[in-house]
C-alpha positions in Angstrom: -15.8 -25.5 -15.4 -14.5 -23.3 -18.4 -15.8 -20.4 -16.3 -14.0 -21.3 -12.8 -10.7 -22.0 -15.1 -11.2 -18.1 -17.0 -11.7 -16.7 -13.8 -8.3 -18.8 -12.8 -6.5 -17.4 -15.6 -7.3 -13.9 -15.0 -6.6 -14.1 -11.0 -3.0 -15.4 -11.7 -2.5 -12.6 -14.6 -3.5 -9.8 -11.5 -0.8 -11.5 -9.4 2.0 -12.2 -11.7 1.4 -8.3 -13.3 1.3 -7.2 -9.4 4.5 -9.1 -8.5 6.6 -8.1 -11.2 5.4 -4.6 -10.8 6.6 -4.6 -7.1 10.2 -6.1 -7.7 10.9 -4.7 -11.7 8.6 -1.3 -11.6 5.7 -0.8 -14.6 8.0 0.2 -17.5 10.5 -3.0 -17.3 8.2 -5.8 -18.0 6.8 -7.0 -20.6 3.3 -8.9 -21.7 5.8 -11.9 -22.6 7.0 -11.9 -18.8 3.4 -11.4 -17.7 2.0 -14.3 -19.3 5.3 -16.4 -18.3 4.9 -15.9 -14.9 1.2 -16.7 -14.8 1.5 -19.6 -16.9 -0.8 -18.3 -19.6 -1.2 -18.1 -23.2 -0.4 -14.9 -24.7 -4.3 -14.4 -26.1 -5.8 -14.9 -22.5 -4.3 -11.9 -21.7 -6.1 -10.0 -24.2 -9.1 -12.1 -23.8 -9.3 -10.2 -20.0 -7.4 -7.5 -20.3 -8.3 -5.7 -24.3 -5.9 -3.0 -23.5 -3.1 -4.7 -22.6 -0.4 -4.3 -20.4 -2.3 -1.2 -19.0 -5.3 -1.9 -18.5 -3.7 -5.3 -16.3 -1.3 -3.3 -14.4 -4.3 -1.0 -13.3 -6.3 -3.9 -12.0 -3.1 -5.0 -9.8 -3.0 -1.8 -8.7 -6.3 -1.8 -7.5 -6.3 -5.1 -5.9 -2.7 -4.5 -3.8 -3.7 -1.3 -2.7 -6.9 -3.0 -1.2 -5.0 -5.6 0.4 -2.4 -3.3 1.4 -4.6 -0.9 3.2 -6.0 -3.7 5.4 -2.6 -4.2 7.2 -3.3 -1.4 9.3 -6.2 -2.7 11.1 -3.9 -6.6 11.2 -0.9 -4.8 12.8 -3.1 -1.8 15.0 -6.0 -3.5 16.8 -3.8 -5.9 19.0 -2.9 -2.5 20.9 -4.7 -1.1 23.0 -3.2 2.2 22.7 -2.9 4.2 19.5 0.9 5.1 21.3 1.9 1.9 21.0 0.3 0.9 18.2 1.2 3.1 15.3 5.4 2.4 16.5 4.5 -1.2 16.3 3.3 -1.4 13.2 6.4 0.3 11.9 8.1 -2.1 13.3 6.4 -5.0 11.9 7.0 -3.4 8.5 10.7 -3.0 9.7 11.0 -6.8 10.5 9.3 -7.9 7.6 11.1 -5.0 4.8 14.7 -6.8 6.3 13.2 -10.7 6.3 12.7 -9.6 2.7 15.3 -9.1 1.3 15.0 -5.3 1.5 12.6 -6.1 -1.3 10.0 -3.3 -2.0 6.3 -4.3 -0.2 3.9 -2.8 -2.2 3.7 -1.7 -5.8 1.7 0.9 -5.8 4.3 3.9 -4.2 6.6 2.8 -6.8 4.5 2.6 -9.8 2.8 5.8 -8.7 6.1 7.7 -8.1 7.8 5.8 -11.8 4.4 6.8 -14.1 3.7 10.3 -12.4 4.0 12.1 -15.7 3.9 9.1 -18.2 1.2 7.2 -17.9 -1.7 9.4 -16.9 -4.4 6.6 -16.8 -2.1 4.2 -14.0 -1.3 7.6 -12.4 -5.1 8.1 -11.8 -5.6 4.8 -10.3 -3.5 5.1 -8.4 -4.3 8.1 -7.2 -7.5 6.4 -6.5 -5.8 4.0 -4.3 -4.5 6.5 -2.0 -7.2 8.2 -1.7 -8.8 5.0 -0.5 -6.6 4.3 2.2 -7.0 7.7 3.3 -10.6 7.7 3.4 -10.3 4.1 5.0 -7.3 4.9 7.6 -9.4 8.1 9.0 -12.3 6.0 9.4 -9.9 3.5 11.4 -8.0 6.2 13.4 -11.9 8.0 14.1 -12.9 4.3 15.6 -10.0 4.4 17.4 -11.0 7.9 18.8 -9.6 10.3 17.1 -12.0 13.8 15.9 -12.5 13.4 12.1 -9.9 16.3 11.2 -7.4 15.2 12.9 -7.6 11.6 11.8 -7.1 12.3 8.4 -4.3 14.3 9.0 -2.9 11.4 11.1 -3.5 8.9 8.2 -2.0 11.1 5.5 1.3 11.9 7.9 1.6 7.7 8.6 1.1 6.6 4.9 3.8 9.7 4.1 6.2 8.9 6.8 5.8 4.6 5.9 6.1 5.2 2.2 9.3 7.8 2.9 10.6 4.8 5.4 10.5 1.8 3.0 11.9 4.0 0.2 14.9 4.9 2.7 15.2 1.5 3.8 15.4 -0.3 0.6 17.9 2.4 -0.6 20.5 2.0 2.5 19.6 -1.6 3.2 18.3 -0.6 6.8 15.5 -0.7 9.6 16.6 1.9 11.2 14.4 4.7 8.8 11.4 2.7 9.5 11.9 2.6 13.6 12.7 6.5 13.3 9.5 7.1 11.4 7.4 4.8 13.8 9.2 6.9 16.9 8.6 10.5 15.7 4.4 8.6 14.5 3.9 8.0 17.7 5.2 11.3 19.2 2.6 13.0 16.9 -0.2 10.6 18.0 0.3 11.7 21.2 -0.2 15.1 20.5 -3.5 14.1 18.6 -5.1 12.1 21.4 -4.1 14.9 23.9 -6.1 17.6 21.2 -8.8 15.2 20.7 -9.3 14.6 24.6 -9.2 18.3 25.2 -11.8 18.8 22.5 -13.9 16.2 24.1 -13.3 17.8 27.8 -14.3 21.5 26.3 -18.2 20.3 24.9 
């Protein structure tokens, strides 16, 4: 029992730490608002997390980012066709950026662009994180059929293009840099499933 409640306790640390980091950034909050918003006592924290506010905020980091990167196969694989697809998906994150609040979707872009130069150790896992969905989104987009190559240069041009979009959108209170990047996504896919089917045609 003591176990299942620990493991509780540290679960709702991870998601409060995440949350806050999402709407307030890294450097704004505090261990006192950490603990607050995940109903703990001040010495669990330390119990699970020795380092402190660090050492937490690197463990939400890592748990988001996984989380995060599995959206793309949710809000992909109900389309048949990469085309339509990768514009849909932008849209989705459109719709659900504005039902927000214009509120910011994932913490890691932000916490990653905030701690670039300050915080070496959160800018390494986070660096970590990216590299992760880019390993994972070229695996997707090569299941999909896209050549290795040109699948990692897909997933790399999405992720820049969504985290560019939300960052725009959030600033000007709009969907409208979302639905551009989706439209100019899907212009490149094409180009990338016409090279791919060439390269196929060529063996």
């Amino acid at each position: 029992m003591s176990e299942q409640m620990s493991t509780s306790t540290r679960e709702r640390l991870v998601s409060a730490v995440a949350e806050l980091m999402r709407v307030h950034g890294y450097s704004a909050i505090t261990v006192k608002q950490i603990t607050a918003a995940a109903q703990a006592p001040m010495g669990s924290l330390y119990h699970h997390f020795p380092q402190g506010k660090v050492q937490i905020a690197a463990e939400a980091l890592r748990s988001t980012g996984a989380a995060y990167i599995q959206l793309l196969p949710l809000l992909m694989d109900p389309h048949e066709d990469l085309r339509v697809a990768v514009p849909a998906a932008f849209d989705d994150a459109a719709r659900t950026l504005a039902e927000s609040g214009w509120m910011n979707m994932c913490p890691v872009g932000t916490v990653a662009g905030e701690i670039a130069d300050s915080e070496p150790v959160l800018r390494e896992v986070a660096a970590e994180v990216v590299r992760d969905w880019i390993d994972q989104g070229t695996q997707y987009f090569v299941e999909r059929g896209v050549g290795e190559s040109a699948a990692r240069e897909l997933i790399l041009a999405v992720l820049s293009a969504l985290e560019g979009a939300f960052v725009l959108g959030r600033t000007l209170r709009s969907a409208e840099p979302l639905r551009a990047a989706g439209r100019a996504m899907a212009a490149r896919v094409q180009v990338v499933l016409a090279e791919s089917e060439s390269a196929v045609i060529d063996r």
